[in-house]
N, C-alpha and C positions, 0 to 999 in steps of 0.2 A: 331164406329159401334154400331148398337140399338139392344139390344138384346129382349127375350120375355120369359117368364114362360110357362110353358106345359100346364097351365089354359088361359093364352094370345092369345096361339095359338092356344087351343083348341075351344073357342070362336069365336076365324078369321076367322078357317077350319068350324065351327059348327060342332064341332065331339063331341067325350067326351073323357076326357081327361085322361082314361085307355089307346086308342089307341096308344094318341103320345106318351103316357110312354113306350109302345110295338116298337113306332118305333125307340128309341131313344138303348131300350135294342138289338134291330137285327140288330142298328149302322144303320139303311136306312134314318137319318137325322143328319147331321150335331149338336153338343151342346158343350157345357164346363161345367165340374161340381164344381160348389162350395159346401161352408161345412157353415150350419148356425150358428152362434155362441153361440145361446140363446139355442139350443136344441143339437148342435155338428153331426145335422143329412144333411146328403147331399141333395142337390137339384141342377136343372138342366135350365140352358139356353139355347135359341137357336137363333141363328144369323139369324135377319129379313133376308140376303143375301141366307140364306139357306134355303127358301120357293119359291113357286113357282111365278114367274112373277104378275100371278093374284092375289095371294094373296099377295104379294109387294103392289103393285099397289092400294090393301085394304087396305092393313096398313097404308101408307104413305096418303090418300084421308083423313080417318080416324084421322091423325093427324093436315089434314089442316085444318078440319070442328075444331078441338079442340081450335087452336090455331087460328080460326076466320082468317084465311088467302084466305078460298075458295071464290073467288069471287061472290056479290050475286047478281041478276038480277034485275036490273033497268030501269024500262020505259023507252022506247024511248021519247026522249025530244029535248032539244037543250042542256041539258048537255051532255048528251053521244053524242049524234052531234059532240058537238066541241070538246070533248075530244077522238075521233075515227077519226079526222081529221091528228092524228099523227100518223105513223105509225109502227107500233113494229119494233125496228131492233135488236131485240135480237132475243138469240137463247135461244129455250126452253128446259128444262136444269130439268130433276127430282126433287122432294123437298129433299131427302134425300143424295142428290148431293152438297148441300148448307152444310156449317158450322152451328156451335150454334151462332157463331158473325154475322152471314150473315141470320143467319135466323130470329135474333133479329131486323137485322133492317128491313128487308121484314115487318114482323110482325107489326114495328113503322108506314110505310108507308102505309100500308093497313088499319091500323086504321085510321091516318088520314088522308086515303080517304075518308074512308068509312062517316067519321064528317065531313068531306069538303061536298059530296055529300046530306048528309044528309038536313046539313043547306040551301045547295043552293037550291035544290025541292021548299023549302017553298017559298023564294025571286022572284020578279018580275024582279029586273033588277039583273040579276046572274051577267055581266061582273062587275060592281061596286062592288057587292059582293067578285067575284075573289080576285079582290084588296086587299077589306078589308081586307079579309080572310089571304091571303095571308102579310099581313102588321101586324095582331095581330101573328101569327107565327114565325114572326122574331123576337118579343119582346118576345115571350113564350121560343121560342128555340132558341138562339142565333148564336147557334154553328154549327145551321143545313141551308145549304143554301137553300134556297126557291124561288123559282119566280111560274108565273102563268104560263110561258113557263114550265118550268119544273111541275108544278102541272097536266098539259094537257098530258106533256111526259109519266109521273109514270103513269095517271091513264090511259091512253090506254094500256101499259104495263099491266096492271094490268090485264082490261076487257080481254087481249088475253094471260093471263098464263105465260108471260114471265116474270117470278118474276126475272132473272138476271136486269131486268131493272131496278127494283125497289132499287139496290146495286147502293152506291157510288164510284165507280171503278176508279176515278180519281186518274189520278199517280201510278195507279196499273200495267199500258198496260206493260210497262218495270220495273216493281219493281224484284230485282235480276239482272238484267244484271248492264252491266258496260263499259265503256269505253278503261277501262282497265285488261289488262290480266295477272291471275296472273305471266305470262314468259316473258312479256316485260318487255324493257330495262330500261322504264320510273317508271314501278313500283318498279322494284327491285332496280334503284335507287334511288329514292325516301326514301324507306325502308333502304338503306345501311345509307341514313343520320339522319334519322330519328330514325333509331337504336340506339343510343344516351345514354348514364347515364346524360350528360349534358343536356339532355333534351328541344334539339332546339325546336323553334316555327314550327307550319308545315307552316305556308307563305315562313318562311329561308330557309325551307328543298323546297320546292319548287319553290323558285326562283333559288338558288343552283342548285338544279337537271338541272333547264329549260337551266341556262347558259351551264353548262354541256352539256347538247344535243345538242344546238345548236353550239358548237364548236364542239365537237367529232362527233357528228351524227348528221349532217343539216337535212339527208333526211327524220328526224321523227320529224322537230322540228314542222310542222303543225296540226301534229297529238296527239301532248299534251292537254290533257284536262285541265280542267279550275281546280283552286284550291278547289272546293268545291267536283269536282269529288274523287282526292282524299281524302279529309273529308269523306264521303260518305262510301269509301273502308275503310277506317285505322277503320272503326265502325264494317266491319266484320270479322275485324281479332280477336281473342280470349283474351281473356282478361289475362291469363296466361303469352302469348307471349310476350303483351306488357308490362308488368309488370316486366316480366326479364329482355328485352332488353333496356327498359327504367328506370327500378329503379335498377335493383341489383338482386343477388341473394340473398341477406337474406330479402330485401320483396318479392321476387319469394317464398323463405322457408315461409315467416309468413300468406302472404294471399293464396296460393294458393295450396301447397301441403298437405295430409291429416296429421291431427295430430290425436294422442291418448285421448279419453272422459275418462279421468282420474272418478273411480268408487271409492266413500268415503264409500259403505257400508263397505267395511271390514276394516274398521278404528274407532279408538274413540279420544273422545277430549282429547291432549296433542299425540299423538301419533306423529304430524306431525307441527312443527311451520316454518312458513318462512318468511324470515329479506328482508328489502330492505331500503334504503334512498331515499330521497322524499324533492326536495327544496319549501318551502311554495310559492307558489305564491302572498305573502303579503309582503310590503316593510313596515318597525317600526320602531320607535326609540330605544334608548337602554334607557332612563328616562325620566319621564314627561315632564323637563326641558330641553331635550337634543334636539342640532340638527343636530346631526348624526344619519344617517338611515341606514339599511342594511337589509339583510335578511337570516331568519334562515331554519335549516335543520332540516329534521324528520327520528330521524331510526322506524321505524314500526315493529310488531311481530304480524303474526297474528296464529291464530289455524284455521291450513285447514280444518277441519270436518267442524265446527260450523261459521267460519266466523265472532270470537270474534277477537276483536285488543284487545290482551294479556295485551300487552306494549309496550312503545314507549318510547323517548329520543328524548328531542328538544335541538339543539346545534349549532354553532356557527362553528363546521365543523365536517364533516361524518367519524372520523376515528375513528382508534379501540376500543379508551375508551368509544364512544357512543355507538357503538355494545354492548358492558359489561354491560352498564350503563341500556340500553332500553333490554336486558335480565336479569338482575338481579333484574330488578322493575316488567317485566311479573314471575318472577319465584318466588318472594314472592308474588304476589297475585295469581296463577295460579298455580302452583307447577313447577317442573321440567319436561321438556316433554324426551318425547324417541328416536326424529331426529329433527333436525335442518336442514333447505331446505336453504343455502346458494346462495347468488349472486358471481362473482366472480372476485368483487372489493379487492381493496388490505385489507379494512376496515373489509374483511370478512375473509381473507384468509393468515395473519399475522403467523409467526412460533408459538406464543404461545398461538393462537385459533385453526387454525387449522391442526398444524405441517408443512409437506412436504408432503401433500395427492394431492396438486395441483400443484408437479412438480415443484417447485422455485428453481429457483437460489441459492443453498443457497452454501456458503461458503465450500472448501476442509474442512478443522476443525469442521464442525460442522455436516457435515455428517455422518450419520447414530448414532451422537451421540448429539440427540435431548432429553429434559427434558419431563419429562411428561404436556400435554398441559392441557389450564383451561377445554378444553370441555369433553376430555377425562378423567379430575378428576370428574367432572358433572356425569360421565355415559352418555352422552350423543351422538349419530350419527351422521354423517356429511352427509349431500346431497347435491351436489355441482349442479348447476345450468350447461344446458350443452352450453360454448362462444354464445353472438348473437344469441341466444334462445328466440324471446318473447315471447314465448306462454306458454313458462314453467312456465311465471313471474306473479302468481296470485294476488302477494301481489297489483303489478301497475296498475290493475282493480281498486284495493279499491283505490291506490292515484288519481286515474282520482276521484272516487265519494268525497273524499275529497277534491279536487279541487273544485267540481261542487257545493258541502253544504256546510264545511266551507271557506275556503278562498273568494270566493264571495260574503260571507256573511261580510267581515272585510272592515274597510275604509279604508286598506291599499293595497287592492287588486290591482295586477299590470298584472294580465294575464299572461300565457303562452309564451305567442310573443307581438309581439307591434301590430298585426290587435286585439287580446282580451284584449289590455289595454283600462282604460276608459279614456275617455277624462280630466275628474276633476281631474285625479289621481298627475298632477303638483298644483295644486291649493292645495288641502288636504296635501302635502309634505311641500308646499310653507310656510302655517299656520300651520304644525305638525298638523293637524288633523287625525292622525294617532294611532294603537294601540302603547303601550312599549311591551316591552319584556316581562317584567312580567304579564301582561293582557292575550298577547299572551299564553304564557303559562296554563293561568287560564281559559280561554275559550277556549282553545281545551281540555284538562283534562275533562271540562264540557261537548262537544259535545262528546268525544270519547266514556264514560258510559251512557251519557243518554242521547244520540242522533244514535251515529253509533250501538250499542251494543245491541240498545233495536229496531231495527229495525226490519222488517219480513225478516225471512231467508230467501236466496235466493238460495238453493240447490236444488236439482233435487230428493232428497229421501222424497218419499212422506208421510213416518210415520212423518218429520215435519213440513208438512203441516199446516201455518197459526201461527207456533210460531215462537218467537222472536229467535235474535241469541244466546243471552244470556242462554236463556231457554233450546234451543237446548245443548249448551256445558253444560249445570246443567245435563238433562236426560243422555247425553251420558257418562260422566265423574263418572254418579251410577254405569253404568254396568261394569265399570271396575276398577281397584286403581289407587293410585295418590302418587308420589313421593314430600314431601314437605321437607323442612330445614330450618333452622331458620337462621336470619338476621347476627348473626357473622359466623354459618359454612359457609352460600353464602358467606362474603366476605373473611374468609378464604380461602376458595375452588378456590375463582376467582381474586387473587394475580396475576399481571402482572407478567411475568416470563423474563428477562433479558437472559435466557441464561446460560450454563454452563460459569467456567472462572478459570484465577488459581486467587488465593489470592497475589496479589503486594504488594510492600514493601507503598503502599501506600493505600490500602487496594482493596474494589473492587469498581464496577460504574457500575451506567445504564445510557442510553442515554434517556433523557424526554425533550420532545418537540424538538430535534435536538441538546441537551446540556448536556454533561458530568457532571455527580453529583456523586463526590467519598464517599465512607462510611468507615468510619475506628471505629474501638476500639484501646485504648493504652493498654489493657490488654489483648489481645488475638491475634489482628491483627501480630505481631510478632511472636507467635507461632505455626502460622499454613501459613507461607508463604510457595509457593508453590503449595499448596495443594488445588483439584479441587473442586470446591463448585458452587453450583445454585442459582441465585438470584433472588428473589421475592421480589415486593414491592406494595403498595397499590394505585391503579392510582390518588387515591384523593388525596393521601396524602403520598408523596417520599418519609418524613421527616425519614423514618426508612424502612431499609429493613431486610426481613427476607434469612438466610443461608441455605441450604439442603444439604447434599450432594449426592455422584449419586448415594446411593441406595433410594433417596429422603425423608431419612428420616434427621428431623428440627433438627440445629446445636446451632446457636442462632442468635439475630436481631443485627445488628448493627445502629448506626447513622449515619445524614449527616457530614461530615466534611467539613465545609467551611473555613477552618482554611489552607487545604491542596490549596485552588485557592490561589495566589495572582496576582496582577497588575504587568505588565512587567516589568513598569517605575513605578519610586512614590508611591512603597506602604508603608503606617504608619507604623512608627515604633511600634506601638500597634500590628499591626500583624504579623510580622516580629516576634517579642519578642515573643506572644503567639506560634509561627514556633516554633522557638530556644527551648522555656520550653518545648515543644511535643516531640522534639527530644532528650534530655536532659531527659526528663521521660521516655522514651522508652529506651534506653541508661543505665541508673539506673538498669532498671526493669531486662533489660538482662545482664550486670555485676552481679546481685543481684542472679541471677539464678546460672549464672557459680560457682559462692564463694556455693552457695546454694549446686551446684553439687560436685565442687572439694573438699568442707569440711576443717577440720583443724586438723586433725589429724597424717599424715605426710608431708612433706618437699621436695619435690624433684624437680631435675632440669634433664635438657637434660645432661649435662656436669655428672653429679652423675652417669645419667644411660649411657653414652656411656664407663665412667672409670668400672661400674661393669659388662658391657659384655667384654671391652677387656682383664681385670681380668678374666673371665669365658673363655675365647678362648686362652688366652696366650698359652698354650700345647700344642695346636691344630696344628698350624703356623710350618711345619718341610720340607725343602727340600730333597728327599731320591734319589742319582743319581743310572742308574742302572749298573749292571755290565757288561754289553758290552757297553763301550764306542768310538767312531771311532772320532780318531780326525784328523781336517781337517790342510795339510800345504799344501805348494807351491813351485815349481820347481825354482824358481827365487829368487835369494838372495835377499834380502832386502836390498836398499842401507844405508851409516849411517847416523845420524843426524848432520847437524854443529854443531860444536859445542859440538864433542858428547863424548869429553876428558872432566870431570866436573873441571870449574876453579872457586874459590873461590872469590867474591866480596864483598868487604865491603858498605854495605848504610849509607850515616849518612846526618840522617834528620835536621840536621840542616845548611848543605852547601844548601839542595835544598832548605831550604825556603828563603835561601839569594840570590841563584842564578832567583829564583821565584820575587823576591822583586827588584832585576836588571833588570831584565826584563820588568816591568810596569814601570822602572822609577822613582822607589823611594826612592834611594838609591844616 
């Protein structure tokens, strides 16, 4: 709709323009009020509809004269002749009835009538001219169809006002309609297989449907449209719809429902770091001379304010120790930050980074009786990423532009998938013309400070407008303080943590890399077996660990004992022997205690002391019966024993050993 100023319309009406300000204040014309922005003072429009017919009718004349569309009068001739031998079949139609697209081409066509007409006056033989005319038009405008039939069309159109004529309305007569409806059988079947996560082709889904119909429903099978028909419909269904029904709902969540425009003013640099891994899209050797290739990983760290990469860690595989590694290299040049924005990979979310905050598995025994973890000695905050979330994931913007700068930039680039690998990329493997390892290393170090780092910021707060990222986290990191610590408190602080454990009689162990590694002392481990202690040890370097116990405070470090593995079968008697003298010294040590404790002073046995308590109790020991005793007898005689007159018999031991020696036969 066109609106007008109270001077517009004062002008049209020829009034002055105190009046329409009067009429607009007694509400006896239609306006909307706007508010200026350069003065904050209101002012007033008024909708050409809200004028009267006549002055419509001025206005709109008024715009055609502007926009050179009013037709201008031309000698009778043989142009207008033959071009009035056509006759308008349109219908005459307002200008302000027209669109701005439809007024634009009105406008095209009237000019170049108006230049057709113009040139031709001058020409003796105008039909040749036609031609011509018409023949230099299709090389000018390619895109616009033109014939001399139609040149004759438009310009009687023209002469009689019917500027719909002057529209190219082709394919427009039925634009919106369809064949099909959204409640028929064919569409909605159609739709039921097309609804798809597999994501059939629509020719399958449509030869599908048609067999369908024509065994269940013959009586519609005539009445199916052609495959492009549905082409045509499936373009106006919404784009939401198909998105769920054909991808999933987590790209329904990522492309189509609203997310939060996360606001960094109330933040500064280090307030907010967040980690992710990132496989390089470069396949390398591991040495000049090597011809083994593979390819490495990236942990990343970036600061959400400024959109500095902190630090990073290039490695060989993404788990915990390169999380540590690619934070304790951001936090000695960067200091320490105040939260940590976690992914939630295992590499993130391990017991002794981020404890049991993410709900693990973790063992009857070891619940609720977890060690203090590295991040929380940090002082540091955990923000866990929420599952299948990408939009939370800032850091995978910057690896797509690391994708795009460096890795394409390397000879070992291998693309994303195999449509973005390059074709050489076998030829360059073939010759190792490839980066190593360590190259690799040395050229993203390079790109990451003075390539990524010193780029223009790309945040939305416009006080850093046109500076670098770098620059940005310098300004912001003045207005606040910075937590830093020196090179042995970090790797104190960030001691792998094993876990609580008791002390074995073979001392204690952590698991590194999927392998048991025992630690013993022969001068300690004996006297504190049992007893529950925390293990820490240096991921670089196992060779020693350190003791805590669970008030966490340091007991002492032990060593590896490799002495404690041996071979099931076939181990050296060299180590066997070394076995034997550990036990043997351990054995010493605690005899050496006991004589230590029992002393020499006096003598004594079990046998001494059980003779001097029952010397001490002998007095004790008295049976007292009392004086009402009821003794028990019986009604029934007792009969006697055979035998019960005593007869005297003589033994003599030396008939029975003869009578014994008869008996065997040896006599």
């Amino acid at each position: 709709m066109d609106y007008l100023t109270v001077k517009e319309v004062s002008e049209l009406k020829k009034c002055s323009g105190s009046y329409i300000s009067r009429m607009i204040r007694d509400k006896k014309i239609d306006y909307i009020e706007k508010i200026n922005i350069s003065n904050n003072q209101p002012y007033y429009l008024i909708p050409v509809s809200a004028l009267s017919e006549d002055l419509q009718s001025k206005y709109y004349k008024q715009k055609r004269i502007e926009t050179g569309i009013m037709p201008e009068k031309i000698e009778s001739g043989n142009a207008s002749a033959t071009a009035l031998k056509y006759r308008c079949k349109g219908v005459k139609k307002a200008f302000q009835e027209f669109s701005e697209t439809e007024r634009a081409m009105i406008k095209f066509w009237i000019d170049l009538l108006n230049e057709w007409q113009a040139e031709r006056s001058r020409r003796k033989d105008k039909t040749e001219f036609d031609r011509i005319f018409v023949a230099h038009q299709k090389y000018i405008n390619p895109d616009t169809e033109i014939s001399t039939d139609i040149l004759y069309r438009k310009y009687s159109a023209y002469k009689n006002e019917c500027y719909g004529d002057l529209i190219d309305n082709r394919g427009g007569w039925n634009r919106g309609k369809s064949k099909l409806d959204d409640d028929s059988i064919m569409w909605q079947g159609f739709l039921q297989l097309y609804f798809d996560q597999r994501k059939p082709k629509i020719v399958l889904c449509y030869r599908e449907m048609s067999a369908f119909i024509a065994e269940e429903y013959p009586e519609f099978t005539e009445q199916i449209p052609s495959v492009s028909c549905f082409r045509r419909k499936l373009k106006t269904l919404p784009f939401a719809v198909t998105e769920y029904a054909r991808e999933g709902e987590k790209a329904f969540h990522d492309h189509c429902t609203p997310h939060a425009n996360r606001d960094k003013s109330s933040i500064y640099a280090n307030d907010i770091w967040v980690m992710d891994n990132y496989t390089f899209d470069v396949i390398i050797k591991e040495e000049s001379d090597s011809k083994t290739t593979k390819r490495m990983y990236l942990t990343t760290v970036l600061d959400v304010k400024s959109g500095v990469l902190v630090g990073w860690n290039i490695t060989d595989s993404p788990d915990s120790n390169s999380t540590l590694d690619a934070l304790r290299f951001a936090m000695l040049r960067f200091g320490i930050p105040k939260r940590l924005y976690f992914d939630n990979g295992r590499e993130f979310t391990t017991l002794d980074i981020a404890g049991d905050d993410r709900n693990r598995k973790i063992a009857k025994n070891k619940k609720g009786n977890l060690p203090v973890t590295i991040i929380a000695k940090l002082g540091i905050e955990i923000i866990f990423a929420l599952p299948t979330n990408a939009q939370a994931k800032v850091v995978e913007r910057i690896h797509r532009i690391i994708k795009e700068q460096f890795c394409t930039a390397q000879d070992g680039y291998c693309g994303g998938n195999i449509i973005e690998r390059p074709e050489n990329l076998k030829k360059m493997i073939k010759y190792m013309n490839i980066e190593t390892e360590a190259e690799l290393r040395e050229s993203f170090a390079d790109y990451a400070d003075n390539v990524f780092n010193v780029a223009e910021y790309g945040g939305g707060e416009p006080q850093y407008k046109g500076m670098t990222a770098i620059e940005v986290w310098n300004k912001s990191i003045a207005e606040t303080s910075i937590r830093k610590a020196s090179e042995d408190v970090l790797d104190l602080l960030m001691l792998r943590n094993a876990g609580f454990q008791q002390v074995r009689r073979d001392g204690v162990f952590i698991t590194y890399h999927g392998k048991k590694i025992w630690y013993y002392d022969e001068h300690l481990t004996w006297q504190h077996l049992k007893e529950k202690v925390c293990v820490r040890y240096d991921r670089n370097d196992p060779s020693t660990v350190r003791l805590y116990d669970t008030e966490d405070r340091y007991l002492f470090s032990w060593k590896c004992a490799d002495w404690l593995i041996t071979q099931y079968f076939g181990e050296s008697k060299e180590n066997l022997a070394q076995l034997g003298r550990k036990k043997s010294n351990v054995r010493k040590q605690v005899t050496g205690r006991i004589e230590e404790l029992t002393g020499n002073k006096i003598r004594v046995t079990h046998k001494d002391g059980m003779r001097c308590i029952s010397r001490q109790n002998r007095d004790k020991f008295s049976i007292q019966m009392p004086r009402n005793i009821i003794p028990v007898t019986t009604a029934e005689s007792l009969p006697k024993a055979v035998g019960d007159e005593c007869i005297q018999v003589k033994i003599n031991l030396k008939t029975i050993a003869e009578n014994a020696l008869k008996q065997k036969g040896k006599t």
